[in-house]
MARFI-542330 format. One record per residue (C-alpha): x, y, z. Coordinates in pm, 1 decimal. Layout:
<sites>
east; north; up
X; Y; Z $
...
</sites>
This chain:
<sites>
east; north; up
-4451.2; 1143.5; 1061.3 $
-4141.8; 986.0; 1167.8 $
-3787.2; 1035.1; 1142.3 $
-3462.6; 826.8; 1077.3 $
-3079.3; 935.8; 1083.2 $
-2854.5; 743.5; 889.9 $
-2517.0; 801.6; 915.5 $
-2267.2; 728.1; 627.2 $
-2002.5; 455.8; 673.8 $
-1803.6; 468.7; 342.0 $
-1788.0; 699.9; 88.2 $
-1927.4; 631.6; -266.5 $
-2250.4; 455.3; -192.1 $
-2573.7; 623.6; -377.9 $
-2807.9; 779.3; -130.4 $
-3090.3; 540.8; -253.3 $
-2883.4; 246.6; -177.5 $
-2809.2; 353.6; 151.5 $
-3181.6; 386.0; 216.7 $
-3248.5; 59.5; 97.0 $
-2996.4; -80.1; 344.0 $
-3189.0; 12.4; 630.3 $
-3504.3; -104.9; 508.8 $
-3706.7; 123.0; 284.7 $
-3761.0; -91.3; -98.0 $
-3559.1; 99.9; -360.9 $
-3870.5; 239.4; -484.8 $
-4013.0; 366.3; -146.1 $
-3621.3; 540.5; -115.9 $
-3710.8; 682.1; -438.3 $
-4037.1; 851.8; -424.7 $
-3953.0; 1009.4; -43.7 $
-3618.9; 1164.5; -219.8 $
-3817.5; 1283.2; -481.6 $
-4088.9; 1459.8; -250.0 $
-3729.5; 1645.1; -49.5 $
-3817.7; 1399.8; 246.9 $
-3467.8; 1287.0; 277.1 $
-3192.4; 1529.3; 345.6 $
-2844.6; 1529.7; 374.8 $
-2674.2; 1836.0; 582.0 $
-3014.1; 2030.5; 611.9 $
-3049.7; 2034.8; 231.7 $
-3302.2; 1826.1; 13.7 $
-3090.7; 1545.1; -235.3 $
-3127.5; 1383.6; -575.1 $
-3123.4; 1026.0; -590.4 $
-2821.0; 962.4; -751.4 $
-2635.2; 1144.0; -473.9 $
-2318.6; 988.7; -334.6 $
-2267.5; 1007.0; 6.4 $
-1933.8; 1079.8; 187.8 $
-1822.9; 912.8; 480.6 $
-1966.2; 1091.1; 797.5 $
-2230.0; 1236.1; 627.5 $
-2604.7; 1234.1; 783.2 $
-2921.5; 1195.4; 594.3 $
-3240.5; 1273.6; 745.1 $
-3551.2; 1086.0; 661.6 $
-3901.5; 1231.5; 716.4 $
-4154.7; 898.1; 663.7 $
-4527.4; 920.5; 685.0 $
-4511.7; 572.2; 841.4 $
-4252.2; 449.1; 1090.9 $
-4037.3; 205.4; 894.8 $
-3907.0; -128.8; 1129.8 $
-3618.0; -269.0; 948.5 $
-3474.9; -604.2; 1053.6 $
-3316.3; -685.9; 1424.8 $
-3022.0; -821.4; 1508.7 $
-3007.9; -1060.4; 1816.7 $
-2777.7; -1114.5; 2106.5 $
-2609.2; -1403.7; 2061.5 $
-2314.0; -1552.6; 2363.3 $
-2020.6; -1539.9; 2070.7 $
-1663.9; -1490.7; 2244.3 $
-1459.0; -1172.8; 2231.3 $
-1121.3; -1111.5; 2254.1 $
-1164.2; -748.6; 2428.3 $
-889.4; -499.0; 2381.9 $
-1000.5; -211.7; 2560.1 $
-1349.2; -105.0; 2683.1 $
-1478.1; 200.1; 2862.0 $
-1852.0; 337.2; 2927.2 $
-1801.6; 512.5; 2527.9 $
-1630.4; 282.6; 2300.8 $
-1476.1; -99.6; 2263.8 $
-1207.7; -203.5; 2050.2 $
-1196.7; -553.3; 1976.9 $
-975.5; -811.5; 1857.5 $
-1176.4; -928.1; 1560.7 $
-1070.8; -1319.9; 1430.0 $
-1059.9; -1387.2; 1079.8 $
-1337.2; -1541.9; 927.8 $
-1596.1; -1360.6; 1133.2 $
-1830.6; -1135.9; 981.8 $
-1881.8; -793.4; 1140.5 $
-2237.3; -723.1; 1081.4 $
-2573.8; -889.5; 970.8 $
-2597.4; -907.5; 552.5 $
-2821.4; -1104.7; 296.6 $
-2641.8; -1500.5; 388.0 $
-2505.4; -1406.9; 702.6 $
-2807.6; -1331.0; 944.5 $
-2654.9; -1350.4; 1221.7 $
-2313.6; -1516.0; 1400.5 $
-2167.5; -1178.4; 1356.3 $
-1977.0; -938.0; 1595.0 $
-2269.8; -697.8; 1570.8 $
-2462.9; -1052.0; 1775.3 $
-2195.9; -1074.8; 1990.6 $
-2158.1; -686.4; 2098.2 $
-2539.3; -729.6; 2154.5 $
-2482.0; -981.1; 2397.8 $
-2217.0; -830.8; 2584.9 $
-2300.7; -459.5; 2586.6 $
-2669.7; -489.1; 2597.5 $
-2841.0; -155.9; 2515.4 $
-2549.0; 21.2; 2548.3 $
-2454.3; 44.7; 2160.5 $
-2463.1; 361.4; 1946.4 $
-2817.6; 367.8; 1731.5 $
-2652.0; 562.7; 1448.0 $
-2528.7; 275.1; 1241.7 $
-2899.9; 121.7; 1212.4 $
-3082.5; -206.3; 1382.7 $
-2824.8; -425.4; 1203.5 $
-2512.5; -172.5; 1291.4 $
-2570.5; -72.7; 1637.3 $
-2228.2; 68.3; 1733.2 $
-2050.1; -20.3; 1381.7 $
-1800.2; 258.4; 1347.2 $
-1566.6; 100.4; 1094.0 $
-1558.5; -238.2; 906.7 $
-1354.9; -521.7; 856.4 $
-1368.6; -764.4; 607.3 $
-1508.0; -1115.3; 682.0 $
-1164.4; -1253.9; 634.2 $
-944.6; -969.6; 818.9 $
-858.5; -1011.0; 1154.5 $
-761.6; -740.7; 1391.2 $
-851.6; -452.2; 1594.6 $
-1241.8; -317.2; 1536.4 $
-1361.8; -14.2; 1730.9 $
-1749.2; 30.3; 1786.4 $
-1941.4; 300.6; 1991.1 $
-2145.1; 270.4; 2294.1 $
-2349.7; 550.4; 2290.9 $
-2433.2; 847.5; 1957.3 $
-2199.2; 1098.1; 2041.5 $
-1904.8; 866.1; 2040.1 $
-2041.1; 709.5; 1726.3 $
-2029.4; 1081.2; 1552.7 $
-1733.1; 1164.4; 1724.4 $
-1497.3; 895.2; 1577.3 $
-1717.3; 891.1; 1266.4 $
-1615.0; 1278.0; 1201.5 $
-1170.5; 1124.8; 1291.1 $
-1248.3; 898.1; 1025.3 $
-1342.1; 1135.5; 776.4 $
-1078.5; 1386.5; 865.4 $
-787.6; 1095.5; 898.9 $
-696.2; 1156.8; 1279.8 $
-842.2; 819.4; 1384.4 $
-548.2; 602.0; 1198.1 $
-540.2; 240.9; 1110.8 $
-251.0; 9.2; 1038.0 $
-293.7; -308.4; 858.4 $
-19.8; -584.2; 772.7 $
-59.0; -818.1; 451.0 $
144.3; -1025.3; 244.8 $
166.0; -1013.2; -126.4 $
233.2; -1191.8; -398.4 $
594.0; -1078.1; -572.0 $
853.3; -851.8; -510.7 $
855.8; -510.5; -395.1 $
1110.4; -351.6; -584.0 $
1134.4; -35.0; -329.7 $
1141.1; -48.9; 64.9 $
820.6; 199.7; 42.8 $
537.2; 399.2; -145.4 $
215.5; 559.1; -193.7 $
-44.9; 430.0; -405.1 $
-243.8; 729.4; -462.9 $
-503.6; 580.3; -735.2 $
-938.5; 611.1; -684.9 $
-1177.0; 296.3; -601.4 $
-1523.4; 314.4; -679.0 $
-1734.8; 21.3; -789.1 $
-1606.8; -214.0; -1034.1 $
-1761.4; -144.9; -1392.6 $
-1923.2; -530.6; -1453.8 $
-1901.0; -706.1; -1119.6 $
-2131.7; -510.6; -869.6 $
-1972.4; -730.7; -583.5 $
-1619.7; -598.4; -667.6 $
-1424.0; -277.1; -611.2 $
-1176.8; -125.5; -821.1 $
-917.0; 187.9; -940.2 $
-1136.4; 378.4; -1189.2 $
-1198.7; 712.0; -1267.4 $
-1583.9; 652.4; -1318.7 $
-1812.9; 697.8; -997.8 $
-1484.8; 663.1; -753.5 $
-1345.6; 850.5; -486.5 $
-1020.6; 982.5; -389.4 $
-789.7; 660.7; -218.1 $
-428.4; 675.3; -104.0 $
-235.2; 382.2; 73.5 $
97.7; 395.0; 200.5 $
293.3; 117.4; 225.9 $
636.6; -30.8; 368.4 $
869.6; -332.0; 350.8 $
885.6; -551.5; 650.7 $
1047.8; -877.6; 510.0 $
1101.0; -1052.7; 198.2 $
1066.7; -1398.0; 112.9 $
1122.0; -1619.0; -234.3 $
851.0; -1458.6; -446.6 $
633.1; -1300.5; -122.3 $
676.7; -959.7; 60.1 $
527.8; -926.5; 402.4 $
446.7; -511.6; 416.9 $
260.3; -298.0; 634.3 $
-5.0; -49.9; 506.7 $
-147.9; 255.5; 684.4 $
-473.1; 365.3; 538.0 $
-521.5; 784.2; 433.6 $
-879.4; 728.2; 342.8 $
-1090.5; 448.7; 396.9 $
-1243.4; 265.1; 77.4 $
-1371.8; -61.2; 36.8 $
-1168.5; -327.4; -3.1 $
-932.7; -12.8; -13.7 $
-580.5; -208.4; 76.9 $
-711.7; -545.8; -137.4 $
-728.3; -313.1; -459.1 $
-453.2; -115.3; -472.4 $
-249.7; -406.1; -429.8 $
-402.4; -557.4; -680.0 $
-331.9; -263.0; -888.8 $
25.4; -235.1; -816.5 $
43.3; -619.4; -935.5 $
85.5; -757.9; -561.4 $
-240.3; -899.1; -505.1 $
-282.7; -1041.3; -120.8 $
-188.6; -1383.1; -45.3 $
-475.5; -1576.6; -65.3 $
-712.9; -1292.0; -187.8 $
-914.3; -1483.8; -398.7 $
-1158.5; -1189.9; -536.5 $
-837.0; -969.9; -651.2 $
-533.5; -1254.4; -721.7 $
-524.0; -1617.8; -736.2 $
-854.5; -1800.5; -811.6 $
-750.4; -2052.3; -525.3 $
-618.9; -2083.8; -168.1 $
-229.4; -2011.0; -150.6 $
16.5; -2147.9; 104.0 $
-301.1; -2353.5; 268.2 $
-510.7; -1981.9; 330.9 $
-845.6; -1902.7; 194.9 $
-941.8; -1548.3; 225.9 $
-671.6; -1281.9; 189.7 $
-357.4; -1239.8; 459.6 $
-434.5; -903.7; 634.3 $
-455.3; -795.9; 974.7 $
-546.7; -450.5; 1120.3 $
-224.9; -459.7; 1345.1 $
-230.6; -118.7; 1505.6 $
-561.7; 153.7; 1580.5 $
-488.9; 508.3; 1708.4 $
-757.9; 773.6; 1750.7 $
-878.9; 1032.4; 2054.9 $
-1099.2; 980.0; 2327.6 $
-1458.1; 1099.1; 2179.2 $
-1533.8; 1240.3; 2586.1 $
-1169.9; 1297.4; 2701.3 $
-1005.0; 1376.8; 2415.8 $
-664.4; 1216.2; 2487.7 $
-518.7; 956.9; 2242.8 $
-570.3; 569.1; 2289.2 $
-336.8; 367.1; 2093.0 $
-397.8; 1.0; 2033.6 $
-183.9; -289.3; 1889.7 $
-273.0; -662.4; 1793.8 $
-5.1; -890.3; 1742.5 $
-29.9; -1138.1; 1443.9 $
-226.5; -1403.1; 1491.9 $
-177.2; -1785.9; 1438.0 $
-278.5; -1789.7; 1091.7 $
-25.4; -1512.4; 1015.8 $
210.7; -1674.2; 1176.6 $
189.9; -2001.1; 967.1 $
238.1; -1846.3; 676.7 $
519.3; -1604.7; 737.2 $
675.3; -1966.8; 863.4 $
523.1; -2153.4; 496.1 $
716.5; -1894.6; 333.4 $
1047.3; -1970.2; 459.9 $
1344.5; -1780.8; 564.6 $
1339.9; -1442.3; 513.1 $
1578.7; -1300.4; 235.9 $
</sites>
């Protein structure tokens, strides 16, 4: 019999659709929960359980399961900070961070591959190796993955309990009538479209954003956002919800680009968190990029 540990990476996500991820069918996920093969925390699970972020599940199969590969691949990156336990990158916009059903490779995952070698965390899965946070295909900014498993748990566990902090900024559509706020409002998976996220009260978890006003421009605020939990598409939604939808967010505003940009304005601008060996706090920044940079300068003066 073999065994699998799969850690978490988001909260919200069905136990059987986690399994499915890393390459059991939905049924096979099925029938091993139901015969207490899979456990989460020591303890046997239903299927519809939802996982939290961090969380392990354990996997007992009678036959070793070999989900997909990814490949090295020589893909450029803009390294902020490496040691023999973690690398923070600088992560452009437009590149996808792992491989997923039309994107099978190309991805940072490919390039980490090439550059570390063997020396990425195996918690994450074959297609995840190192993968302690995510970015959005069309985010740019600062990306942290592991080197080896007990730095993978280790930040994992300052995710969950909000010491490893993230900083994003964004510009949205409107005005902000205040210079700050917290949206404090859940996200779980939107009701009819599978492939959004959403604020409902049905199958969601707990979300908070805080936000603050950097500039203002004729009918645009640029803002910054620090993250208190970490949802999907977490700073995208709530937005939304607050009717400021990101520039050029064409899942949660406008159906088309904005001020020449396809893919919403956002960039993970500053990433704080402690030393999984050493303990001591590493603070990163990434200043704006080019593309961030037009815009602010498409949008005018500031007011």
């Amino acid at each position: 019999m073999s065994e699998m540990v799969i850690l978490a990476e988001e909260s919200g996500e069905r136990i059987d659709a986690l399994l499915a991820r890393y390459g059991f069918s939905r049924s096979a996920a099925q029938r091993l929960i139901a015969a207490g093969q899979v456990t989460v925390e020591g303890r046997p699970v239903k299927k519809s359980r939802v996982m939290e972020l961090g969380e392990t599940c354990l996997v007992r199969a009678e036959e070793a399961v070999s989900p997909p590969q990814a490949q090295p691949q020589d893909i450029p990156l803009d390294i902020v900070y490496e040691d023999e336990d973690v690398i923070v990158v600088n992560k452009p916009r437009g590149l996808v961070v792992h491989p997923a059903p039309g994107h099978p490779d190309g991805t940072l995952v490919n390039a980490l591959l090439f550059h570390c070698g063997s020396s990425l965390s195996g918690v994450g899965g074959q297609l995840r190796p190192g993968i302690v946070h995510r970015l959005d295909k069309d985010t740019s900014g600062l990306i942290a993955a592991a080197k080896n498993d007990p730095a993978h748990l280790a930040l994992s566990a300052q995710l969950a309990d909000r010491s490893l902090s993230r900083v994003y900024e964004a510009v949205v559509r409107g005005r902000l009538r205040q210079e700050e706020g917290v949206i404090d409002a859940p996200i779980g998976r939107h009701p009819t479209d599978r492939k959004r996220m959403a604020v409902t009260q049905r199958n969601s978890r707990s979300a908070v954003t805080r936000w603050q006003v950097i500039a203002r421009y004729a009918g645009w605020t640029h803002v910054r956002c620090f993250l208190q939990t970490g949802r999907t598409h977490q700073i995208r939604v709530h937005m939304a919800y607050l009717g400021h939808p990101l520039l050029g967010d064409t899942v949660y505003g406008a159906k088309g680009p904005e001020k020449g940009l396809t893919g919403q304005c956002l960039h993970a601008r500053e990433l704080k968190f402690l030393h999984p060996r050493t303990g001591e706090p590493v603070c990163l920044e990434s200043p704006l990029p080019p593309y961030f940079q037009d815009v602010l300068a498409r949008l005018g003066p500031a007011e």
